[in-house]
N, C-alpha and C positions, 0 to 999 in steps of 0.2 A: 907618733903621727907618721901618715907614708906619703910618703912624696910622689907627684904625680910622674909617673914612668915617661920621657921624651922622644920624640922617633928621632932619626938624622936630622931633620928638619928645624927640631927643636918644636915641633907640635906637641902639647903637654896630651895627655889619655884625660877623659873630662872625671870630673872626682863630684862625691856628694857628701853630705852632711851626713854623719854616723845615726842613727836613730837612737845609739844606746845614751849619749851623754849631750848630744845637739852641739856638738863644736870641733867634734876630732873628723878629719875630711877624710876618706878612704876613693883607692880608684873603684871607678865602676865598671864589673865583669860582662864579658860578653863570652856567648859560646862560638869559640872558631871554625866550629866545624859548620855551623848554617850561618854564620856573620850576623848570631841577633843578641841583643842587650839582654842583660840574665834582669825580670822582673820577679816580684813576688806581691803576683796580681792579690786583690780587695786589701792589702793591708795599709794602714795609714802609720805614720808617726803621730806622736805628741809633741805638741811645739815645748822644746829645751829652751828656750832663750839662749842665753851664752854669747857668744862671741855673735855680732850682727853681719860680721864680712871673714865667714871661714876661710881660711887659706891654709894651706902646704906648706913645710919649710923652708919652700924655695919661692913663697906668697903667690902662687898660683891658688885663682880661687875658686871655691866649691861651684857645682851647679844650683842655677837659681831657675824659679818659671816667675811668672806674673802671676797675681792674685784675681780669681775666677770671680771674688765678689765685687771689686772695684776695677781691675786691669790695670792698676796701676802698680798695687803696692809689693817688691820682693819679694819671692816665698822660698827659704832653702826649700831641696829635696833630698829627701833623707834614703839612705839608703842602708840593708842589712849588714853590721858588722863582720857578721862571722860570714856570708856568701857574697858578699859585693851588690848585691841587687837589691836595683832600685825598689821602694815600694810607689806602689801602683794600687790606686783607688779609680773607678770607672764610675762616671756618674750618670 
């Protein structure tokens, strides 16, 4: 599991849910060189279940959105193991 990288501040880097096993949190990549979050546009997860509040070993916890069909209810966001990027489904 990787622990969210801290600035001086102690600002955590925001982390997502793994897509490969729905519970291991990985940070999520941006490209430094134009300042933009690495996506990997149309592709969705399958809901893991597993652990309902992902966190870091330091319990820093994953990123969450709101659910599109109620607005109420939590929805991890999963992101690419192997390249840190989010997926991204455009509706």
């Amino acid at each position: 599991m990787a622990n969210a990288p801290i600035d001086e501040n102690r600002i955590p880097v925001a982390l997502a849910v793994s897509e490969t096993d729905g519970k291991t949190v990985i940070p999520i990549k941006a490209n430094p060189t134009v300042n933009a979050m690495c996506i990997m546009k149309g592709l969705t997860g399958i809901d893991k279940g597993g652990n309902p509040v992902p966190r870091d070993d330091n319990r820093k916890v994953a990123f969450f959105a709101v659910s599109a069909d109620d607005g109420v209810t939590p929805v991890a966001v999963y992101c690419d193991e192997t390249t840190g990027a989010l997926l991204v489904r455009t509706t």
